[in-house]
C-alpha positions in Angstrom: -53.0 -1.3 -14.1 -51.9 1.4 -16.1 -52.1 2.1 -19.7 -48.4 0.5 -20.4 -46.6 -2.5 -19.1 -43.3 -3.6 -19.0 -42.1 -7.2 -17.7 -38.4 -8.3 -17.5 -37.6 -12.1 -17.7 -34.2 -13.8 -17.2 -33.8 -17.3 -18.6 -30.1 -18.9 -18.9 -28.6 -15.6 -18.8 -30.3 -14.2 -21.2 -32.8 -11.4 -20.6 -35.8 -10.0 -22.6 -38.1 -7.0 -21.9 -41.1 -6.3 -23.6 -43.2 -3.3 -23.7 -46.3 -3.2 -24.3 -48.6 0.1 -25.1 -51.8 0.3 -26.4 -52.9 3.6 -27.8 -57.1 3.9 -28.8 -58.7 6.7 -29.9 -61.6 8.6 -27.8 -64.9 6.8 -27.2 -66.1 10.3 -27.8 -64.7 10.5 -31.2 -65.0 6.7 -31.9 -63.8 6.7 -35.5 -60.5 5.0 -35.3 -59.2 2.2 -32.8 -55.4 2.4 -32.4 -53.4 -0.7 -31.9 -49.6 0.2 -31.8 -47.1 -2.1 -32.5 -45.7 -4.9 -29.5 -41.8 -3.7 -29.5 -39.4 -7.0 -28.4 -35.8 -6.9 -27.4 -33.3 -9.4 -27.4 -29.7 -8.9 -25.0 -26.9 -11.7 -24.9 -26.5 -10.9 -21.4 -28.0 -8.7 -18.7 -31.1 -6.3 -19.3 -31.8 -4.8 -22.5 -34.1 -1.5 -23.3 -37.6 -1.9 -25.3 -38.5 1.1 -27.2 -41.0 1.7 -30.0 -41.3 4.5 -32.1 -43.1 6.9 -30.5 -46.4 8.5 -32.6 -46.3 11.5 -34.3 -49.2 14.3 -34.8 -49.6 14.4 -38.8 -47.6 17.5 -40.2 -50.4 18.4 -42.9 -53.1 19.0 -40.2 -50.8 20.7 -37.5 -50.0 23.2 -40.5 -53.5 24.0 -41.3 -54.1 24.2 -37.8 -51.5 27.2 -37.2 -52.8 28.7 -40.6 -56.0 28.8 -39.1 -55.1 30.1 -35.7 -53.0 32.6 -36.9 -55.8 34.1 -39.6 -58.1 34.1 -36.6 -55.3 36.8 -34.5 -55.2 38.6 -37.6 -58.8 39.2 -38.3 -59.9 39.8 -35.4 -59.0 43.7 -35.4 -60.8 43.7 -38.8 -63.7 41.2 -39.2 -64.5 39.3 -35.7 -67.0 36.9 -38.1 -64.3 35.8 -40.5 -62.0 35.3 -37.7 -64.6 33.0 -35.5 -64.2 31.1 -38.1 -61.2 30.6 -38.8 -60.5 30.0 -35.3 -63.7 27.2 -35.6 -61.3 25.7 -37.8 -58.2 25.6 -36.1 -60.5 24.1 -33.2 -61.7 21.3 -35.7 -58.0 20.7 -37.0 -56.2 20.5 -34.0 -59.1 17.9 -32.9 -58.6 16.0 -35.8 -54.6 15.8 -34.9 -55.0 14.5 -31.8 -57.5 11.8 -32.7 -55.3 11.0 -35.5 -52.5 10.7 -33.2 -54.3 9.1 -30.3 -54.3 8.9 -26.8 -53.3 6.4 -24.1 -56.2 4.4 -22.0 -56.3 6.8 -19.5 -56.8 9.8 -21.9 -53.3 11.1 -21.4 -51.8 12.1 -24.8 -48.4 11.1 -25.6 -45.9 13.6 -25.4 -44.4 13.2 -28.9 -48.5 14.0 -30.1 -48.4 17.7 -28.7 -47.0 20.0 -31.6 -44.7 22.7 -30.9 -44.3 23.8 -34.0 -44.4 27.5 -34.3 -46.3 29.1 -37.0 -44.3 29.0 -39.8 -43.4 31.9 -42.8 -46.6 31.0 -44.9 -48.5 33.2 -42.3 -46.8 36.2 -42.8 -48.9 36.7 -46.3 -52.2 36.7 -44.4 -51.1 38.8 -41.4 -49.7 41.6 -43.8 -53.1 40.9 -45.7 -55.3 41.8 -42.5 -53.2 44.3 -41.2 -54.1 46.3 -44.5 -58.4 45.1 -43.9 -58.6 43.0 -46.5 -59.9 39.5 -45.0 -60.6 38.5 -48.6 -57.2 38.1 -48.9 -56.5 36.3 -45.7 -59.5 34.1 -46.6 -58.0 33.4 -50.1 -54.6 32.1 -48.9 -56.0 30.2 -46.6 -58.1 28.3 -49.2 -54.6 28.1 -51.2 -53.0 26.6 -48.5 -55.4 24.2 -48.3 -56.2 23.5 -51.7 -52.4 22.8 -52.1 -52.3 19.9 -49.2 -55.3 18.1 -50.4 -53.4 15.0 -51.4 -51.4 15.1 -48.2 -53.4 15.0 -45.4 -54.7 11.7 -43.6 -57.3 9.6 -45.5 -59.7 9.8 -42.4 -59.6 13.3 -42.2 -61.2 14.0 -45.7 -64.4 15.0 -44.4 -63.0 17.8 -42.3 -60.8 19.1 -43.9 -63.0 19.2 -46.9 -66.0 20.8 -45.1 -63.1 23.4 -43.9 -62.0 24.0 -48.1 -66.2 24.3 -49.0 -67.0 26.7 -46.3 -63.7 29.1 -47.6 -64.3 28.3 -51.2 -67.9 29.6 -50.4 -66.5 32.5 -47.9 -64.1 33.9 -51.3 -66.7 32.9 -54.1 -63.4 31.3 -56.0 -63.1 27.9 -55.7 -59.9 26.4 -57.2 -60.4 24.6 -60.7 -61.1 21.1 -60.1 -59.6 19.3 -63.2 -57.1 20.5 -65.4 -57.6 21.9 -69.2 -58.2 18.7 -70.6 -60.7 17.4 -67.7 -58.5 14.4 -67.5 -59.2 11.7 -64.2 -57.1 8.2 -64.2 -58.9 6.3 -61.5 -56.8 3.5 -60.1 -58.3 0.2 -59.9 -59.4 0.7 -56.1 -61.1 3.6 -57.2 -63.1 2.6 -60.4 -66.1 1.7 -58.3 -66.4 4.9 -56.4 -65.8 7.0 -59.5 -68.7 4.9 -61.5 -71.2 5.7 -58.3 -69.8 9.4 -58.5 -71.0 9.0 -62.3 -74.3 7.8 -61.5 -75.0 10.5 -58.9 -74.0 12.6 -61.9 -76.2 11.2 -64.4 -79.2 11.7 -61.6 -78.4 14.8 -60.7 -78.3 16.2 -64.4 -81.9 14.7 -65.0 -83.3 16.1 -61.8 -81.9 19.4 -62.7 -83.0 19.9 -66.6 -86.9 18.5 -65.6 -86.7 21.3 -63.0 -85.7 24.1 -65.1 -89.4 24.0 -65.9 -90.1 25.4 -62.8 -87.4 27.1 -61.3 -87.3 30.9 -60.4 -86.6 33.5 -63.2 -84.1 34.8 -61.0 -82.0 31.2 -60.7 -82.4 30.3 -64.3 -78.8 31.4 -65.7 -77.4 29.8 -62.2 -79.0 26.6 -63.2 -77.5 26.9 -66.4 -74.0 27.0 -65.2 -74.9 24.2 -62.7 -76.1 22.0 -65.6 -72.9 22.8 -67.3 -71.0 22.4 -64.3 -72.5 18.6 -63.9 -72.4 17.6 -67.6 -68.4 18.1 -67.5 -68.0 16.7 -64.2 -69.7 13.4 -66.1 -67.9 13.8 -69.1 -64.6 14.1 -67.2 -65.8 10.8 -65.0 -66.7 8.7 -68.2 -63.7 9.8 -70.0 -61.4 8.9 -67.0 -63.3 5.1 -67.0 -63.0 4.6 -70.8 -59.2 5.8 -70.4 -58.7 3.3 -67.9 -60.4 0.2 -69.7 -62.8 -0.5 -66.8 -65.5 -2.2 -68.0 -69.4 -1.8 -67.1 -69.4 1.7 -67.3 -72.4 3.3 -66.4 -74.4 5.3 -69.1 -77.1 8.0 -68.5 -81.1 6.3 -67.7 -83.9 7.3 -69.5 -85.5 8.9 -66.1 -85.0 8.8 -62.4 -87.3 9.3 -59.6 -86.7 12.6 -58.7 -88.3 14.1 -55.8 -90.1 17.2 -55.1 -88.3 18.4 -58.5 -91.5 21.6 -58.7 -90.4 22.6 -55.4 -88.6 26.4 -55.4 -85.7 24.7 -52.8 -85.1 21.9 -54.9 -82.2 23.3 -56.7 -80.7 24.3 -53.2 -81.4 20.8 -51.7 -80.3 19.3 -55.1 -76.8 21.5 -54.7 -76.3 20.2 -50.9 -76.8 16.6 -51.7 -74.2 16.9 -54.2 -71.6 18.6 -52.2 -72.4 15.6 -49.5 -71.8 13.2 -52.3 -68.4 14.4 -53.4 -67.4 14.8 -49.5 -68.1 11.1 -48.8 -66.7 10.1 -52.2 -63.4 11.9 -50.7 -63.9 10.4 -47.5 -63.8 6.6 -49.3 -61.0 7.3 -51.7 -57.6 5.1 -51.8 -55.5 7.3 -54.4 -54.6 10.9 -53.0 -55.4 12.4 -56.1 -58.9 11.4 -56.4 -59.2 12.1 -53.0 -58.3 15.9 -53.4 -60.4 15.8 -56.6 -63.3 15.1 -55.3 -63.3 17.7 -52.8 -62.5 20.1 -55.3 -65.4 19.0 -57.3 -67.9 19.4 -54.1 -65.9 22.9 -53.3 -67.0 23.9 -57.2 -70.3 22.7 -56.6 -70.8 24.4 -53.5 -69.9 28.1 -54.9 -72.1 27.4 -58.1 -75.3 26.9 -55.9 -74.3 30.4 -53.5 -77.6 32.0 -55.5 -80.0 29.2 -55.0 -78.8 28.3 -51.2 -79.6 32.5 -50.2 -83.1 32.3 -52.9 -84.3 29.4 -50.3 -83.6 31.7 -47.2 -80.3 29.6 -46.3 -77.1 31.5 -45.5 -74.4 29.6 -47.5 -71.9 29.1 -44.6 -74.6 27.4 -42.3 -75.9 25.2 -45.0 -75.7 21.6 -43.8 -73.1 20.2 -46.3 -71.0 22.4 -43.6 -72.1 20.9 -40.7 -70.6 17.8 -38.9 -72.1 15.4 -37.0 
């Protein structure tokens, strides 16, 4: 039987029709199960018409998507690299709309779930911008555009489209601020937990990084300054944020932490990538929007900060693993 079923029924005159469809995602992706809703029609007399509204593909990720495509066309007269990867991340976007969207049983998509939305004015800014060989540009407003949907897209596609702000944060060396001038954060009360955890990674990572500047390269020393910096106001910004709120139990800093491998010449690099993976899951758990685009902000910050130590341990900054999804 197929992926939909419809049955009619007449009792005393009166008729119903149901429809039912059921709509999962791919076994392949195997993130999300899709249940849509049983639609039930009534008729006083004769045979009445079951509809349901019919899914949608989400709007923020098609528009990334065409961003992405069309900085690929563009660059690819100038800078093939830079334009394999933005084509890599229209690839990754468009996946994630159609697992967000869904499919029928029988892997046939929905016809309201194919987009054919045409590129819209915002690309004209980066195909000017490539047309006169400057892929910076190109690369720059397309971490704008991003940067600007943060708190629009889908909860469960944080993690992409986060590793997709990182790797053009990285790409331009200018990753957008993360807080504003006054560092402020107002957690909601779904949040409080995950922001005291993102305070505790802070806390950790702080320690592991002042008992290392004992042994870090001459070369990496000011870089770990302005990490160290970096991490103290991210913690500062965190506590204040859970003292404004009135949540209680706030974490405070340890005396120590077991810190591993802290003499190592990579650990600044490995301590960087961890941190970026932090804030990307943080953002992948987040209820409020806001947070949620905060902390990838926070990991895109991170990310840039750590460029110097990543290349010092032989690792090119766009292949690190924070970049990488499994």
């Amino acid at each position: 039987m197929g992926s939909t079923m419809v049955v009619n029924v007449s009792t005393l005159g009166k008729a119903m029709c149901v429809s039912l469809a059921r709509r999962v995602n791919s076994t392949a992706v195997n993130r999300r199960t899709f249940l849509a809703f049983t639609a039930v029609a009534f008729a006083t007399a004769g045979l009445s018409a079951c509809s349901r509204p019919a899914p949608e593909p989400n709007h923020t990720l098609v528009s990334l998507a065409e961003q992405a495509r069309t900085d690929a066309a563009a660059l690819a007269p100038v800078r093939s690299d830079l334009a394999a990867i933005r084509e890599r991340h229209a690839t990754m976007l468009s996946t994630e709309v159609a697992r967000d969207c869904g499919h029928f049983e029988n892997g046939s998509v929905p016809d309201s779930c194919v987009s054919t939305t045409s590129p819209s004015a915002t690309t004209t800014t980066s195909a000017t911008a490539a047309a006169h060989a400057e892929p910076n540009a190109v690369l720059k407003a397309a971490l704008d555009q991003v940067n600007s949907l943060l708190a629009d897209i889908p909860a469960d596609s944080a993690v992409v489209v986060a590793r997709i702000h990182t790797e053009l944060a990285i790409l331009t060396m200018a990753a957008p601020p993360a807080f504003d001038q006054n560092n402020n954060i107002t957690p909601t009360a779904a949040d409080s937990d995950q922001v005291k955890k993102a305070l505790e990674w802070e806390y950790a990572t702080i320690y592991g990084l002042e008992v290392h500047e004992a042994f870090v390269a001459n070369e990496l020393a000011s870089t770990l300054n302005d990490a160290l910096d970096e991490h103290r106001s991210i913690a500062t910004a965190l506590r204040m944020g859970l003292e404004s709120a009135n949540v209680s139990d706030i974490p405070v800093a340890e005396a120590g932490y077991t810190i591993n491998d802290v003499k190592n010449s990579g650990f600044f690099a490995d301590s960087a990538s961890q941190s970026v993976l932090a804030w990307h899951d943080y953002a992948s758990h987040a209820s409020d929007a806001t947070w949620r685009a905060l902390c990838i902000r926070i990991a895109s910050t991170i990310a840039v900060t750590a460029v110097p130590a990543l290349e010092f341990a032989g690792i090119e900054p766009w292949r690190a693993d924070f970049l990488q999804l499994n």
